[in-house]
C-alpha positions in Angstrom: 86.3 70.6 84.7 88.4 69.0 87.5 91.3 70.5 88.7 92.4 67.4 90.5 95.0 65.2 89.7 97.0 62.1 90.9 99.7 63.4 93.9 103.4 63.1 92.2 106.9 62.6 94.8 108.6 65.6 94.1 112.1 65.3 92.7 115.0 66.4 95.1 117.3 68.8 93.6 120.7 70.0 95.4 120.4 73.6 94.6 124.1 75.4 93.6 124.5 79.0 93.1 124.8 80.1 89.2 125.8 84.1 89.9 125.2 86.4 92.6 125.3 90.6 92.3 128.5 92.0 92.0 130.0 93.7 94.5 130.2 96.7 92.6 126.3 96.6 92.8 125.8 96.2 96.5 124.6 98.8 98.8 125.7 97.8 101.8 123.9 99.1 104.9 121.8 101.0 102.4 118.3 102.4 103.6 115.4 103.3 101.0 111.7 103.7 101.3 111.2 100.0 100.7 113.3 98.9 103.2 112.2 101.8 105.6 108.4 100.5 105.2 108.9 96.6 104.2 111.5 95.7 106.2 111.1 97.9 108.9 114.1 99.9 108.8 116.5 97.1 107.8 119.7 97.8 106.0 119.6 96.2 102.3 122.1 95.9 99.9 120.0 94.2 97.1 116.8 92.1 96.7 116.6 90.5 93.8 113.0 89.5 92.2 111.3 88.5 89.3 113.8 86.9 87.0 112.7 86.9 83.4 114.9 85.0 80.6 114.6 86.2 76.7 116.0 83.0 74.9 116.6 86.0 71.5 118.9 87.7 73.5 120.9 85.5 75.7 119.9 87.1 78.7 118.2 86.7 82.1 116.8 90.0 83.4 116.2 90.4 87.4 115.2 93.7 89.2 116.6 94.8 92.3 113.6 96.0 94.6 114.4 98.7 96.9 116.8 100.4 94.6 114.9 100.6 91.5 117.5 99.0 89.5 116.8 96.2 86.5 119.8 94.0 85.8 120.6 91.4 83.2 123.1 88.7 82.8 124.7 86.9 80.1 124.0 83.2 80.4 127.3 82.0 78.4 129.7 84.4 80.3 127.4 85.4 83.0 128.0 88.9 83.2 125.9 91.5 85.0 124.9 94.7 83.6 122.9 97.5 84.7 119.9 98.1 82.5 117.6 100.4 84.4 118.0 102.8 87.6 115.3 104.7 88.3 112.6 105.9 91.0 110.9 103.1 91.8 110.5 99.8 93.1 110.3 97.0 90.1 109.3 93.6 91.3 108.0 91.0 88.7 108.9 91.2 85.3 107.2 89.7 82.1 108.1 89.9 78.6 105.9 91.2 75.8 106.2 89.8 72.4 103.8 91.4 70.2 105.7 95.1 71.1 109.2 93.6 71.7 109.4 95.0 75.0 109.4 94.2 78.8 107.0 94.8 81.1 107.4 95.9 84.8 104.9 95.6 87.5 106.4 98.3 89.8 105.0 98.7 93.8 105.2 102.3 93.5 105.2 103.4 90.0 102.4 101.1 88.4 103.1 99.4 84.9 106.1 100.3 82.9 107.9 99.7 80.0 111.2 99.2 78.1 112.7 97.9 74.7 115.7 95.7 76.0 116.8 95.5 72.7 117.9 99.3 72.4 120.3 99.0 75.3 118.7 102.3 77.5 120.9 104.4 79.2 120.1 103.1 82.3 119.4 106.7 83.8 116.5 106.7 81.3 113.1 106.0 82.6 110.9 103.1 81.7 108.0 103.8 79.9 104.9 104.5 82.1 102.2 102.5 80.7 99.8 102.4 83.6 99.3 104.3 86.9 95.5 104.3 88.3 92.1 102.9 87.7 88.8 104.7 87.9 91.4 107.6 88.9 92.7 106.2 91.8 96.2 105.3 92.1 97.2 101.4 92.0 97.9 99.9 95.2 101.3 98.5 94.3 101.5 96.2 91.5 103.6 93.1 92.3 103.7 90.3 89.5 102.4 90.3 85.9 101.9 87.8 82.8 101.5 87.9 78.9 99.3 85.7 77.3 100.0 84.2 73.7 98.0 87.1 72.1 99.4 89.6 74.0 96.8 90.0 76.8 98.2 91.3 80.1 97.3 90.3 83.7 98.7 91.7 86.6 98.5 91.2 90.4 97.9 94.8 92.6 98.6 93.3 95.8 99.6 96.5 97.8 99.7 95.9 101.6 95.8 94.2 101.4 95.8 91.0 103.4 93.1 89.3 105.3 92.4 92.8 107.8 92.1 94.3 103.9 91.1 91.5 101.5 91.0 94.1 98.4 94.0 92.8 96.2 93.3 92.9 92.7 93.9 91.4 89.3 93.7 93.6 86.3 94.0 92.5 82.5 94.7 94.9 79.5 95.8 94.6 75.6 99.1 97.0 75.3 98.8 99.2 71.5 102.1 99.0 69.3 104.7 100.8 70.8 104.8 103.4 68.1 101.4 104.8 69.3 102.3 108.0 71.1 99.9 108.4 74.6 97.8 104.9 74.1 94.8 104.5 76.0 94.8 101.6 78.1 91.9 100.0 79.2 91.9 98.0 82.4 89.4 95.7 83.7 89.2 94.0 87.0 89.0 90.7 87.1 89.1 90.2 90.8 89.1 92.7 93.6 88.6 90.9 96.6 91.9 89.3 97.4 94.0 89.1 100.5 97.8 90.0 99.0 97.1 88.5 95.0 101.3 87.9 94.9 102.3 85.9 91.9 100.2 84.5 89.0 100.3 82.3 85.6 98.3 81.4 83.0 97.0 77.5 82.6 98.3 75.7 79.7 95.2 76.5 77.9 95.1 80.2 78.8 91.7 79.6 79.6 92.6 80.3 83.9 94.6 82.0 85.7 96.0 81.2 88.8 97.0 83.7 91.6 99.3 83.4 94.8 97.3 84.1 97.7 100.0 84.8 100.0 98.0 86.1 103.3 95.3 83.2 102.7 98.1 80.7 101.9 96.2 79.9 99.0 96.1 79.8 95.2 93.5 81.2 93.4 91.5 80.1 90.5 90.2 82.8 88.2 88.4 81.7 84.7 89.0 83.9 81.9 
């Protein structure tokens, strides 16, 4: 199968800003262990990531990185509200249908989980769904996706890069949500890559295809 296809001219958009973080939000000269060890002791107030939008409830969800907070926003009135705040640091987001719930690919908690739907008190912790492999710890998941059956593919990027080209991709099937403890079984798909950053499935589901940010690359795995 060829993956090639006629070069397009991309359209040209002028970008406008929809919502930004309240101040109420902001953190302002704020320090955690994210920006301590990411941004080299830089002050954050926020970083937003992996926006996810749930057409059944109106609302776009975003996490804020170094401060382990999930947000969402009403589209029609766009108003922010704090879902989630927790010890961690949440980075892509992807929503799982079969169980109703969202997933979080977390850089130093693993996989988690939570049922937007049951508006958490957002001092309650997500759901911890996956935490190690082979009984090692993850490296730090960064990005996930659900396929149309429920299968779920995640990027654990960590700090590899080409001096440590041993990212991964993992893929798992989540049991109902009503199973108490489930065993999860992961399998890696790929375990030689230098920083796997974000991923999607192919229109057909039959690939998947995986930011390569140190080899400013995108990977093509077959499934």
């Amino acid at each position: 199968m060829s993956l090639q296809s006629q070069p397009t001219t991309p359209t040209t958009i002028q970008a406008t800003e929809w919502t930004s973080l309240p101040s109420q939000y902001r953190r302002p000269g704020g320090q955690s262990e994210h920006s301590l060890h990411q941004k080299r002791g830089h002050p954050l107030d926020s970083f937003l990531e992996g926006p996810l939008y749930i057409p059944s409830l109106g609302r776009l969800f975003v996490v804020d990185i170094p401060y382990g907070r999930i947000f969402s926003i009403d589209v029609e009135t766009r108003e922010w509200r704090l879902v989630l705040a927790y010890d961690g640091e949440p980075n892509g987001l992807a929503y799982h249908h079969p169980t109703n719930r969202i997933l979080i690919a977390d850089f130093k908690q693993g996989i988690l989980a939570f049922d937007p739907a049951a508006h958490p008190d957002p001092n309650d912790a997500p759901t911890s769904l996956v935490t190690r492999f082979h009984g090692e710890r993850l490296k730090g998941p960064n990005d996930l996706v659900v396929t149309s059956t429920g299968t779920v593919y995640f990027t654990d990027q960590g700090m590899t890069g080409l001096h440590d080209p041993t990212g991964r991709v993992f893929r798992f099937d989540l049991p109902p949500a009503n199973r108490s403890q489930p065993h999860i079984k992961l399998e890696c798909v790929l375990g030689n890559g230098p920083s796997p950053n974000g991923l999607v499935m192919s229109r057909d589901e039959s690939a998947v295809f995986v930011a390569m940010t140190r080899d400013n690359a995108v990977w093509w795995i077959g499934i």
